[in-house]
GULUM-373203 format. One record per residue (C-alpha): residue number from 1; x, y, z. Coordinates in Angstrom, 3 decimals, always signed. Layout:
BEGIN
PT num        X        Y        Z
PT NUM        X        Y        Z
...
# end
This chain:
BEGIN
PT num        X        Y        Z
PT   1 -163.984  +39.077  +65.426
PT   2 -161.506  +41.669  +65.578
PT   3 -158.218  +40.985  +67.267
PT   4 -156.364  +44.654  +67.898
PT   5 -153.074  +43.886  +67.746
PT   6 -151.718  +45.583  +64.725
PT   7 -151.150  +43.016  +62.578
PT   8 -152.997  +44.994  +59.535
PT   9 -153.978  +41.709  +57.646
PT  10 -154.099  +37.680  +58.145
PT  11 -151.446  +35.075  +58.244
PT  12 -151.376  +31.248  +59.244
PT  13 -148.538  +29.314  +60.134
PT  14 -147.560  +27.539  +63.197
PT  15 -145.082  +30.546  +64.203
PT  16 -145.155  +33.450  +66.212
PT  17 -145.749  +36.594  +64.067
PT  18 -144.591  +39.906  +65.508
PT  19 -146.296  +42.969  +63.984
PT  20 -144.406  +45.510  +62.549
PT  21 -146.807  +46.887  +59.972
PT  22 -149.132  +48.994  +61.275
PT  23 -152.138  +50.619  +58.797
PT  24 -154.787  +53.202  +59.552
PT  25 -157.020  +51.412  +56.430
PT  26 -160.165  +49.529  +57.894
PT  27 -159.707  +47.345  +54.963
PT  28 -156.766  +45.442  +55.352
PT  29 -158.839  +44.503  +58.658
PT  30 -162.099  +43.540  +56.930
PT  31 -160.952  +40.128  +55.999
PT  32 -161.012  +37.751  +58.636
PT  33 -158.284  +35.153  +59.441
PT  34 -160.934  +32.886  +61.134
PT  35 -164.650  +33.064  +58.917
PT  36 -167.769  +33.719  +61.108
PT  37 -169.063  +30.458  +62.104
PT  38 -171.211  +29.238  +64.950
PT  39 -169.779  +28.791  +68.427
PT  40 -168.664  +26.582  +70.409
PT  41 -167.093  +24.893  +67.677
PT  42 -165.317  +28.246  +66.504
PT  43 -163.387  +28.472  +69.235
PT  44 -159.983  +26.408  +68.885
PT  45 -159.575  +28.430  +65.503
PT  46 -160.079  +31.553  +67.030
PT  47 -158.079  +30.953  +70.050
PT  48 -155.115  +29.410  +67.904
PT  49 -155.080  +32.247  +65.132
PT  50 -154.756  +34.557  +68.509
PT  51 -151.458  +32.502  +69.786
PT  52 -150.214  +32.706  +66.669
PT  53 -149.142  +36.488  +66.591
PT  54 -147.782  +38.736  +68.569
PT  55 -148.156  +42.753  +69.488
PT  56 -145.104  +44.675  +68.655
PT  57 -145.832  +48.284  +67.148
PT  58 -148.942  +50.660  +68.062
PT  59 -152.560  +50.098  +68.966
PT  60 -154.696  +50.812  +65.486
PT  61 -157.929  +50.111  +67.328
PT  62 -160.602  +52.174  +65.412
PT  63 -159.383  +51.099  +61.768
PT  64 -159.624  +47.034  +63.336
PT  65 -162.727  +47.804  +64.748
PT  66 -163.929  +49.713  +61.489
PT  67 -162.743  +46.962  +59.488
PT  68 -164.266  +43.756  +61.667
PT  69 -167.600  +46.025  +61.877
PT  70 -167.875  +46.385  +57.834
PT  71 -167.227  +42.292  +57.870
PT  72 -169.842  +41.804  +60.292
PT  73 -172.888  +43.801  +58.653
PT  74 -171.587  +42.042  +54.829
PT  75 -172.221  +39.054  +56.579
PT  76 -174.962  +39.777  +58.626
PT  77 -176.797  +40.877  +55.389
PT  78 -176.339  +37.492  +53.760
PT  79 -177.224  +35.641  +57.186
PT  80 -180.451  +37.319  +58.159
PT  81 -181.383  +34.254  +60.035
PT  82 -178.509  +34.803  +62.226
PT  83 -177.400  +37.096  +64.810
PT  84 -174.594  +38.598  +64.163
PT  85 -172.196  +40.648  +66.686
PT  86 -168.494  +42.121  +66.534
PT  87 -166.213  +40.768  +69.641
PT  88 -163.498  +43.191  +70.010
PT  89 -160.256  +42.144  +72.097
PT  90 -157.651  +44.509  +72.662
PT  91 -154.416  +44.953  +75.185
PT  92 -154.051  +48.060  +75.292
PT  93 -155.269  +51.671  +74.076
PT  94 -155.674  +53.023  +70.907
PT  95 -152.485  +54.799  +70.125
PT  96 -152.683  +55.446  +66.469
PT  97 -154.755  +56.267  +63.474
PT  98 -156.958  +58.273  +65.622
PT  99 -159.112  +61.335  +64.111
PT 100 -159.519  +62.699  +68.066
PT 101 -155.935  +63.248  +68.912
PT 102 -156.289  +64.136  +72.757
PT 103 -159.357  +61.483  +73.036
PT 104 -158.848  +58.412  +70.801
PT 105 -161.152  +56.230  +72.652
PT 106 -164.301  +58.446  +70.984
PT 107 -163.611  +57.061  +67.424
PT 108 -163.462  +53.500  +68.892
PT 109 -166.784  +54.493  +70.823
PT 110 -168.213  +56.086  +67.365
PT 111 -168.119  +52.826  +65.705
PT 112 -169.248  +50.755  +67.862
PT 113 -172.079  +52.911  +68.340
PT 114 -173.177  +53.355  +64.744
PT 115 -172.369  +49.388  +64.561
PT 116 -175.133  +48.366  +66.496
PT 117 -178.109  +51.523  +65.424
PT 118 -177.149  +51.011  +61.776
PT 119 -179.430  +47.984  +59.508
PT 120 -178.392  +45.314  +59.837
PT 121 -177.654  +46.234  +63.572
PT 122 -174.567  +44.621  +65.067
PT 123 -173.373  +44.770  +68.751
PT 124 -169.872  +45.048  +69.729
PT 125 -168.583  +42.886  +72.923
PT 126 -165.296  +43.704  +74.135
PT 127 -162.487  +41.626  +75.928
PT 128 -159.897  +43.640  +76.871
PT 129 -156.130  +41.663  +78.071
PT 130 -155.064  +43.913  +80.348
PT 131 -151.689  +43.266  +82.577
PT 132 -153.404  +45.336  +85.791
PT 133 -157.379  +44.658  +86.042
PT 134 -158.127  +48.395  +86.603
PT 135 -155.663  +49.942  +84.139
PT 136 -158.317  +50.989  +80.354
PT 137 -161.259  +49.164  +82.171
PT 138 -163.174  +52.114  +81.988
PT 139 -162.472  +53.287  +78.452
PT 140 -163.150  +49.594  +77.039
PT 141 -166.408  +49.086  +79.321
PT 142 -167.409  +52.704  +77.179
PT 143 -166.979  +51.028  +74.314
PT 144 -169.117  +47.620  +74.974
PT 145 -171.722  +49.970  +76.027
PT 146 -171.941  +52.148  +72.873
PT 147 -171.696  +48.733  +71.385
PT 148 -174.754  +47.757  +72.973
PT 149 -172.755  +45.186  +75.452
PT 150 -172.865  +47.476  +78.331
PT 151 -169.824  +46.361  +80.065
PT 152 -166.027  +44.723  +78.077
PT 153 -164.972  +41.499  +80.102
PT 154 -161.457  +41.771  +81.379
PT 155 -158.669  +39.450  +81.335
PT 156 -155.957  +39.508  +83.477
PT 157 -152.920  +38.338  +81.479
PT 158 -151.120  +37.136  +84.710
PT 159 -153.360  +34.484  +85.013
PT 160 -154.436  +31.743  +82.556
PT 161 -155.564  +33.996  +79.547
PT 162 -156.667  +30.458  +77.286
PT 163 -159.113  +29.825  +80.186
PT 164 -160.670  +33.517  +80.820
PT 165 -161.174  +33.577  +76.325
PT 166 -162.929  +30.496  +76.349
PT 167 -164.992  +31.427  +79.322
PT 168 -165.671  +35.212  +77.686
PT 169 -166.563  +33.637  +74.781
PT 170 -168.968  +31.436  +76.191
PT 171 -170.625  +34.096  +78.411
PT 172 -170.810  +35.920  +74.907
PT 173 -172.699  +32.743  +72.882
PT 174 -175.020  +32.980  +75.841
PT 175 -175.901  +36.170  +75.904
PT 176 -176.465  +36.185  +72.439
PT 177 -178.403  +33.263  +71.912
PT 178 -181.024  +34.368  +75.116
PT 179 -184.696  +34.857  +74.426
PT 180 -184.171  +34.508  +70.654
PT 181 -186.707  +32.182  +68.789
PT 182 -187.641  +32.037  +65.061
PT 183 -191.489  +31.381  +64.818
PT 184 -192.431  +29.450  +61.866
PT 185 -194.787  +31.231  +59.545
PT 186 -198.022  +28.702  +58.297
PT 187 -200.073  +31.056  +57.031
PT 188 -202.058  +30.943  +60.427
PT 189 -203.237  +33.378  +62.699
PT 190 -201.144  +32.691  +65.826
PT 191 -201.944  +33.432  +69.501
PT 192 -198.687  +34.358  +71.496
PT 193 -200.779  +32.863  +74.510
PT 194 -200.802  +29.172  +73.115
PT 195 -197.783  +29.072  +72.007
PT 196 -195.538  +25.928  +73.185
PT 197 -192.226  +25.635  +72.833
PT 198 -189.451  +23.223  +73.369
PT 199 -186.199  +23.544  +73.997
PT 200 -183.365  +20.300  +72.389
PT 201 -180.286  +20.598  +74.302
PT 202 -176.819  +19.422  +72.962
PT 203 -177.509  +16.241  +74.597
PT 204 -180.662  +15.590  +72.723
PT 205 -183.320  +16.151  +75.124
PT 206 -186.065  +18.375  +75.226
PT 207 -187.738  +20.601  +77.537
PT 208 -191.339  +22.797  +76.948
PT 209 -190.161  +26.289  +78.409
# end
């Protein structure tokens, strides 16, 4: 997960941390404050390692991007069981560190888009904290769709941001997780038109689908 706030590394304390140190290196932003693990259960860390800084400086989004990307396909190569994406969330515009001075939001684009055709392939979702709904919409629904996400989901910091993560997050674990199966290899000749399968739910019970 890549948090674009400018923070150039990780911390941990109970504190607020303003940035003030800024870097255009993708990897001081390769090493995650929160590992990759499976969500729900992920999402208290995440959402706590988010309260616990604060933007102050610019908005370095390609090298966070770049850096949460190269994290993402390390992983994803050990993982190959697993699906792996990138979930981008930004409040505002890139502003520095950008190799397309009058257009900015093309290197942000670039990386998502090579993200998700490279091997392993990873897709890039987007949530982007904006203070007015309309205001960078566009540019970050560009970038979920080069990211293969089609459209970023906005928050509208006005309102109660903890709520709109958890429920981004969740619309992200589903979307992820639909139409996915892993069919067990016996050896066996298998007809995809007798195939059963059943579905546990968290609660334990199961359903043929």
């Amino acid at each position: 997960m890549s948090v674009d706030t400018g923070t150039g590394g990780s911390g941990g304390s109970s504190s607020i941390k303003f940035c003030n140190n800024d870097s255009c290196d993708p990897s001081r932003y390769a090493e995650p404050e929160v590992e990759i693990a499976a969500l729900p259960g992920n999402n208290t860390l995440i959402i706590n390692a988010i309260k616990a800084h604060g933007p102050l400086t610019m908005t370095p989004s390609a090298p966070a991007l770049d850096g949460a990307m190269q994290h993402a396909k390390q992983w994803a190569g050990q993982h190959p069981d697993h699906t792996t994406v990138v979930v981008f969330a930004t409040d505002g515009m890139p502003t520095v560190c950008a190799g397309d001075a009058l257009f900015p939001i093309n290197d942000v684009k670039k990386i998502a888009e090579d993200g998700v055709k490279g091997t392993p392939s990873v897709k890039t979702f987007v949530i982007g904290v904006l203070a007015v709904a309309a205001m960078g919409a566009n540019n970050l629904h560009a970038v979920a769709a080069a990211g293969g996400t089609n459209k970023a989901f906005i928050i509208q910091a006005n309102q109660d941001m903890t709520a709109q993560f958890s429920a981004a997050l969740e619309s992200i674990r589903g979307a992820v997780m639909e139409c996915e199966f892993k069919i067990p290899q016996t050896g066996a000749v298998l007809d995809y038109d007798k195939v059963n399968v059943v579905y546990q739910a968290v609660d334990s019970s199961k359903h043929d689908v």
